[in-house]
N, C-alpha and C positions, 0 to 999 in steps of 0.2 A: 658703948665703948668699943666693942668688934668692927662697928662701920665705920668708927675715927679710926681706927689698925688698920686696917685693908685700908682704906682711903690710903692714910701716909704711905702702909707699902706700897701699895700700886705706881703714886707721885713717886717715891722715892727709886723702881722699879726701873720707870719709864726715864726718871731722867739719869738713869747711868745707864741704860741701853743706849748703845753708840745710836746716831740715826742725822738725820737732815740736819734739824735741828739745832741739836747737841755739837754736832762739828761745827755750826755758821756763829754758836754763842762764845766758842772756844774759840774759833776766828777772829771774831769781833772785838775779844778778852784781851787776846795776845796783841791783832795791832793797831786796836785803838781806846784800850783802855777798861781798868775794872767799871765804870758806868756804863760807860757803851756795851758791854757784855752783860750788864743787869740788866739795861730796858731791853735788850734783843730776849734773855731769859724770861719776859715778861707775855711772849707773845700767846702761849696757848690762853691766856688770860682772854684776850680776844676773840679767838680763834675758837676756843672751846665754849664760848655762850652760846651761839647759835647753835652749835653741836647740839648741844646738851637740852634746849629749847625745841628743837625738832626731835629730838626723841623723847621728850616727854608728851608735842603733840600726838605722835603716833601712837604713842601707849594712854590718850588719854580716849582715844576710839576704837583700842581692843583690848583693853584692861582688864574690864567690865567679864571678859569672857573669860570659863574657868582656866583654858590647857594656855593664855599669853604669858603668866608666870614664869610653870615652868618651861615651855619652851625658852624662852630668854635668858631664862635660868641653866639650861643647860646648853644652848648656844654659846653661851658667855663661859661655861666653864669647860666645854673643847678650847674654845679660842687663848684661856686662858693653859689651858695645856701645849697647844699648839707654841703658843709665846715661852715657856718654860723650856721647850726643848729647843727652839730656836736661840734662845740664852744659851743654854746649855752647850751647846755648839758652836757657839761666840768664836769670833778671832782670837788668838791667846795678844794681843795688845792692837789699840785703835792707833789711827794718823788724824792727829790734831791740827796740823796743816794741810791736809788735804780741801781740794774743793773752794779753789781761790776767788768764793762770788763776791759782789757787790754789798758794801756793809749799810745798814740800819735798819728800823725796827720794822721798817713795812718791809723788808723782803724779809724779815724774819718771819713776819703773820703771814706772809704769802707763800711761804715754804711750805709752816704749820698746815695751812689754810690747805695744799696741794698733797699732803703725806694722809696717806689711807689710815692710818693707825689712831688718831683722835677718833675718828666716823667710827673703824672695827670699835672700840672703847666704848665709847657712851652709845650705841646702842646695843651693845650687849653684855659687859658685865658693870657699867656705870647704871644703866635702866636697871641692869637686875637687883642693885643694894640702894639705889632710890626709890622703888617701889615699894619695897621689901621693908623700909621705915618709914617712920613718920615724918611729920614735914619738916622738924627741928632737927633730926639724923639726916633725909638727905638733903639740907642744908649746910649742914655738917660735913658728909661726905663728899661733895663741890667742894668748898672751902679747902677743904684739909688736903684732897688728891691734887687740885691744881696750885694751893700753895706747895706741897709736897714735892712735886714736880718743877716748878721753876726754883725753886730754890736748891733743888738737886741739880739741876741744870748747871744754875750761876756757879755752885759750889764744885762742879767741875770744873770747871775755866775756869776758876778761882785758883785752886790750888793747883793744873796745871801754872800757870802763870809764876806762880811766887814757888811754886818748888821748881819750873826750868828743867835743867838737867838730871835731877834728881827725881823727877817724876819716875814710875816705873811702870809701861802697860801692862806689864804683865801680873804684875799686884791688884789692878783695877781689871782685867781681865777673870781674876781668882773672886774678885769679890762681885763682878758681875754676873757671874755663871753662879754662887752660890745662892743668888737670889732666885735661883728657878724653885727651889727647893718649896718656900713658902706660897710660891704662885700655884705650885701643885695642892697645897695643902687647901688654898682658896679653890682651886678647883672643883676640889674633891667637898669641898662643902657645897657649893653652888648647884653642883652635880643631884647631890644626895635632896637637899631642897626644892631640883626641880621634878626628881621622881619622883619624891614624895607626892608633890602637889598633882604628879599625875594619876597615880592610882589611888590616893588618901580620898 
């Protein structure tokens, strides 16, 4: 039940952190429609298989050995600190129109495909709570982070769109810097589980 939590946080995390992404689904939302802004939301879908596929290669040839754990383990829970205070120091509101590119779903994957932040992800704190369970958890945790995540996505553009004018960055500002809060607290577990596994 902890690896479906973190999962959804994480997804839920990533797609209110403003980024590539997030602005080209908002784009796509406002002018050309709530479906066109679903399948562009849809992109880490793609994008994140091979990800996720290559770091499980890597970790299936130094697994095996005691300190890959936790190093990844604690790799993954700086990077998750490093993200937290990065949130934390957010813009106090995003531009939803900004970055007037070329609309549909392959520049959406081609964005995803080109932003450092899926790669930083799954190999270091996505490897760290797939390892860390069984085959039915990190199955579980794929699932639930990158449904987590486009749907958070979508559900940006979403409600910019139909709230318009009434949207307010600076409320989505408040609630996206409150998210560092928790990514600390993963942190701090990830941390604690990679020392362990060093001196245990």
């Amino acid at each position: 039940m902890s690896i479906v939590l973190a999962a959804l946080t994480f997804g839920l995390i990533a797609g209110l952190k403003p980024g590539p992404l997030g602005v080209f689904v908002i784009h796509e939302t406002l002018a050309h429609g709530l479906r066109r802004g679903f399948v562009s939301s849809l992109a880490p879908v793609v994008t994140d298989g091979p990800i996720i596929l290559l770091s499980l290669f890597i970790s299936k040839y130094v697994s095996e050995t005691s300190w890959f754990i936790p190093i990844i383990s604690i790799t993954g829970s700086l990077y998750l600190v490093y993200l937290a205070q990065k949130i934390y120091r957010s813009p106090k509101g995003i531009n939803p129109n900004s970055n007037g590119v070329t609309s549909g779903i392959y520049t959406a994957i081609k964005i995803n495909a080109l932003n450092p932040s899926p790669y930083m992800f799954w190999l270091t704190i996505g490897s760290s709570y797939i390892l860390m369970g069984t085959d039915i958890e990190a199955i579980l945790f794929v699932v639930c982070a990158l449904a987590s995540l486009c749907l958070t996505k979508y559900g940006v553009a979403y409600s910019i769109k139909v709230l318009g004018q009434r949207f307010n960055p600076r409320v989505y500002s408040i609630l996206l810097r409150s998210l560092a809060f928790p990514l600390l607290i993963f942190g701090g577990q990830l941390m604690y589980l990679g020392v362990s596994g060093l001196i245990g």
